[in-house]
C-alpha positions in Angstrom: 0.0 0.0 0.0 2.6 2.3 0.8 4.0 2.0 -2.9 0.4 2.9 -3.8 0.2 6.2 -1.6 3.5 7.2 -3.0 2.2 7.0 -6.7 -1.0 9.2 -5.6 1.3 11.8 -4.0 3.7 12.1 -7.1 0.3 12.8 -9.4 -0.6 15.3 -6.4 2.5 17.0 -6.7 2.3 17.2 -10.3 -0.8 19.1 -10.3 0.9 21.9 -9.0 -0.9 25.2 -7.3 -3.1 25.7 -11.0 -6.7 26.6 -10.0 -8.3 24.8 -12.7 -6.5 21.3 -11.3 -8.0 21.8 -7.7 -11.1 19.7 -7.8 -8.5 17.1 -9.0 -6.1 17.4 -6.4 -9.3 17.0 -3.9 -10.3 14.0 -5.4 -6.4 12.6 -5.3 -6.1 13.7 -1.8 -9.7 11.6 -0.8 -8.0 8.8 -2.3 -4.9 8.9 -0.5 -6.8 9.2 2.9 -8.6 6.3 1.9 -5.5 4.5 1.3 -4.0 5.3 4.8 -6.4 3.3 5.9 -4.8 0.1 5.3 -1.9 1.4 7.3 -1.5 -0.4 10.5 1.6 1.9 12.2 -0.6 5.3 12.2 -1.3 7.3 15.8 -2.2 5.9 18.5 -1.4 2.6 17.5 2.1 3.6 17.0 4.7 0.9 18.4 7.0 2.4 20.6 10.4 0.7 18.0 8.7 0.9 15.2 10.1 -1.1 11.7 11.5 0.8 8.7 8.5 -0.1 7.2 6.2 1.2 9.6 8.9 4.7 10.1 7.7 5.2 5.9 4.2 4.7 6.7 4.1 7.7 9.4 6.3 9.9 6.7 4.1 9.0 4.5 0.9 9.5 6.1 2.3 13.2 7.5 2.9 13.9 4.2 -0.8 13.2 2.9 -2.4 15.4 5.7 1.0 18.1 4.5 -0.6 18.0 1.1 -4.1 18.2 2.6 -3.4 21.5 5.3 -2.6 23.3 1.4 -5.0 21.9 -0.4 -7.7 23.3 2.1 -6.4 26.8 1.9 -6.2 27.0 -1.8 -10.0 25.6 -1.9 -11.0 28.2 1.5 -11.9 25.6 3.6 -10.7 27.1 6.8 -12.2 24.0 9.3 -11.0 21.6 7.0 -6.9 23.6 7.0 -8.1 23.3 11.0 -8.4 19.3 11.1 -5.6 19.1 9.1 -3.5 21.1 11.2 -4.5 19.2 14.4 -4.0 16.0 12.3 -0.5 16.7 12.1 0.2 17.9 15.8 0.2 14.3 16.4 2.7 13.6 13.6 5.1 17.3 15.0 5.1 16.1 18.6 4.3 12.4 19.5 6.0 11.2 16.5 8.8 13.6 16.8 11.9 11.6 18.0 10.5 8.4 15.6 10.7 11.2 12.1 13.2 13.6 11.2 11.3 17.3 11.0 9.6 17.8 8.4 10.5 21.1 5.8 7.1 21.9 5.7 6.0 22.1 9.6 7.2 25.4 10.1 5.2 27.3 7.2 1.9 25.3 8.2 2.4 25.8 12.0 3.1 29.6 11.1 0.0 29.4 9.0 -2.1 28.1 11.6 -1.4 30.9 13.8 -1.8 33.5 10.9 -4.9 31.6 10.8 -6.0 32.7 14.6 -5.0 36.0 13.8 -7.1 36.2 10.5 -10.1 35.2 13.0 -9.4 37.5 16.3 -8.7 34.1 18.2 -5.6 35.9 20.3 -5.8 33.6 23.5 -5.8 30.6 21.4 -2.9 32.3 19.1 -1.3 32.4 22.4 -1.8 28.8 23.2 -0.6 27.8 19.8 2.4 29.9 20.1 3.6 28.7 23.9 3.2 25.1 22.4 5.9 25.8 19.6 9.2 24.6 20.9 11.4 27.4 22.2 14.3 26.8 20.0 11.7 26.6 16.9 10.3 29.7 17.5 12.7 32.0 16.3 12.3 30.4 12.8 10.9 33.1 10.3 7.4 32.0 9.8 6.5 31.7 13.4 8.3 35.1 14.2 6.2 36.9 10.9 3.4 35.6 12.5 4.5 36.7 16.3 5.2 40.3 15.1 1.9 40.6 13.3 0.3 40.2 16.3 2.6 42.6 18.1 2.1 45.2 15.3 -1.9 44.5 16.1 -1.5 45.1 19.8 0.5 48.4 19.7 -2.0 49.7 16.9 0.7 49.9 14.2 -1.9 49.1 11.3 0.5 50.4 8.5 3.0 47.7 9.8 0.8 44.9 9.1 -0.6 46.4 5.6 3.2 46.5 5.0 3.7 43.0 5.6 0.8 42.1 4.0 2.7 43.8 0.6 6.6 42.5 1.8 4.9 39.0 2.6 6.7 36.1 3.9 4.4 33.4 3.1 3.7 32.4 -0.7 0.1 32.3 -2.0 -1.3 30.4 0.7 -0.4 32.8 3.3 -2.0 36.0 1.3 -5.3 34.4 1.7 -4.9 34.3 5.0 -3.4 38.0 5.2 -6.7 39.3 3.6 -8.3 38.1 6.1 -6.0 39.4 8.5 -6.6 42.8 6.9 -10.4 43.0 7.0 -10.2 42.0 10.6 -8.3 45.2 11.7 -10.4 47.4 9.5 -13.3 46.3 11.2 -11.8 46.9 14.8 -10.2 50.5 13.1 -14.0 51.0 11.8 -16.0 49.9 15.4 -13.5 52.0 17.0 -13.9 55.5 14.5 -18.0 55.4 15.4 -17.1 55.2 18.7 -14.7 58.0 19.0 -16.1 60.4 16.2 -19.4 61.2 15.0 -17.9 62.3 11.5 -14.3 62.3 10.1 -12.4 63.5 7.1 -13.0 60.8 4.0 -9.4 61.0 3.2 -8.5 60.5 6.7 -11.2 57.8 7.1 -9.4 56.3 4.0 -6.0 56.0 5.2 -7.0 54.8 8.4 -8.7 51.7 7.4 -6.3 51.6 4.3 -8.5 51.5 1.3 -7.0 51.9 -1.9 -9.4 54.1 -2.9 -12.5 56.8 -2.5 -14.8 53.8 -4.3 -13.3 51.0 -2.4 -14.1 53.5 0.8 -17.8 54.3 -0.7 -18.8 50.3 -0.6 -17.7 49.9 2.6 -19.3 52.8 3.8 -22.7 51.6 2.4 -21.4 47.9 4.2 -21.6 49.8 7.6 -25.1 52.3 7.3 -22.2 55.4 6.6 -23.4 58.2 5.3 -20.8 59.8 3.0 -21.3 63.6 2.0 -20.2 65.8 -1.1 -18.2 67.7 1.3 -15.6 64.8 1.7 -17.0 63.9 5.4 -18.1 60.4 6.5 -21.2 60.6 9.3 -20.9 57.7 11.0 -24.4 55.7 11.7 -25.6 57.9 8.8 -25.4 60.9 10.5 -27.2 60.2 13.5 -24.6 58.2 15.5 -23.1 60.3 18.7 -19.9 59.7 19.8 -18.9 57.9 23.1 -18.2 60.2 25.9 -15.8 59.1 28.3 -16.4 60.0 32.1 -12.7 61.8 32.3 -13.0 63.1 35.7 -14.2 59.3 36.6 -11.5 57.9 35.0 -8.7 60.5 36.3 -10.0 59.4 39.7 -10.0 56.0 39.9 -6.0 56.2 37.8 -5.1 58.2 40.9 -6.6 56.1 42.9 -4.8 53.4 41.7 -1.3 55.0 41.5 -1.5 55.8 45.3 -2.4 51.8 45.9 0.5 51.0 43.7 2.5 53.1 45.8 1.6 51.5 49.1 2.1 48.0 48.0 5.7 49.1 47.0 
C-alpha cells in the first residue's frame, strides 16, 4: 500500500498550485486518505520501536495530511486547513523523535497561527504559540506571524498592511493576510464610530487603508455610513453620537490606583 500512496502523491505534486486542477487534487487527496487506511503503524497505534517499514508509513501519512493542510487553503476551507492542522500535531510532537522534521511544519504551524489571527482568536494564538518549541520559535514563519500580532496590539496598522505587501508566506499565506486585513479594519471602523461622530473621508481612508474613494464608498454603504459631497463620512448615517468618556471618573480612579500601587511598593 505504501508504494500505492507514494504513486498518488507524485500525481498530487504534479498538479501543482493551478486553479483549474483543484477539484482534481481533492479527489487525489480523498483517495490517499482512503488508502491510509490500510496502514497499521498510524497514531495511536504507533509501536514504541517501530520497523523501517512502519517509520515510511508515518512519513508518508504526515505527508498526505501536509498536502491536505494546502489543499484546504487554496479551496477556502478554513475547518477543513483546521483538522488538518490538528491531524499533524500528532505527527510534529508524539511522533517527533521516531521522524526527522519535516520542511514543511514550520510554514503550516506559522500558518495556523496567521490563521488565529485572520479570526481575532488571540488567546488561542497564544496557546498555539507557547506550544511551539522554544528553539523553533525564532524560525521566520513563526516570528512573521508573532510580530503581526505585536504590530496589532500596539496599533501599528500600516505595519501589518506593509507585511501584507513584503509578505513572507507564498500564495497560501495572502489568503490568510486578507483576512487578517479586513479584521483590523473592522476593529479600526468599530472604533472610528465610537470615538467620532464624523471624520475627514481622506483620513477615514488611510485609516482603514483603502486603496481608494470607491473601495471606501462600498464599505461605507457595508456599515449604514453616510458619506457627504463635502468629503465627510457621518458615522451611523449621521445620526450616531460619539462615546463620551467619564474623564473626571476615569482621572479618579488612575489616581486612585497610583497611590495603591504606591503603598504595595
Amino acid at each position: 500500500m505504501a508504494a500505492n500512496v507514494k504513486a498518488l502523491l507524485k500525481k498530487l505534486a504534479a498538479l501543482g498550485d493551478k486553479d483549474d486542477k483543484l477539484d482534481e487534487g481533492l479527489s487525489l487527496l480523498s483517495e490517499l486518505k482512503v488508502a491510509l487506511l490500510a496502514f497499521d503503524a498510524l497514531p495511536p497505534s504507533t509501536p514504541p520501536t517501530p520497523s523501517a517499514a512502519q517509520l515510511e508509513e508515518l512519513r508518508l501519512a504526515r505527508e498526505v495530511f501536509e498536502a491536505g493542510a494546502f489543499l484546504s487553503i487554496r479551496a477556502t476551507d478554513i475547518p477543513s486547513f483546521e483538522r488538518h492542522v490538528a491531524q499533524l500535531k500528532v505527527y510534529y510532537t508524539d511522533c517527533a523523535g521516531l521522524l526527522p522534521q519535516s520542511p514543511k511544519q514550520l510554514p503550516i504551524l506559522g500558518l495556523n497561527l496567521l490563521r488565529l489571527l485572520a479570526q481575532n482568536r488571540i488567546a488561542e494564538f497564544h496557546t498555539e504559540l507557547e506550544l511551539v518549541p522554544a528553539e523553533l520559535q525564532s524560525d521566520a514563519h513563526i516570528r512573521y506571524s508573532a510580530q503581526l500580532e505585536e504590530h496589532i496590539m500596539e496599533g501599528s496598522y500600516n505595519k501589518v498592511l506593509a507585511a501584507k505587501q513584503g509578505g513572507l508566506f507564498a500564495r497560501e499565506g495572502m489568503y490568510f493576510m486578507d483576512l487578517l486585513v479586513e479584521t483590523v479594519r473592522d476593529e479600526i471602523a468599530d472604533c472610528s464610530e465610537k470615538a467620532y461622530a464624523s471624520i475627514a473621508s481622506a483620513e477615514l481612508r488611510a485609516l482603514l487603508m483603502l486603496g481608494s474613494d470607491a473601495e471606501l464608498g462600498e464599505y461605507a454603504d457595508a456599515r449604514g455610513w453616510a458619506v457627504g459631497a463635502d468629503g465627510v463620512v457621518a458615522f451611523g448615517g449621521g445620526d450616531a453620537k460619539p462615546l463620551l468618556l467619564p474623564s473626571k471618573e476615569l482621572i479618579q480612579e488612575t489616581l486612585s490606583y497610583a497611590k495603591e500601587l504606591e503603598r504595595i511598593v
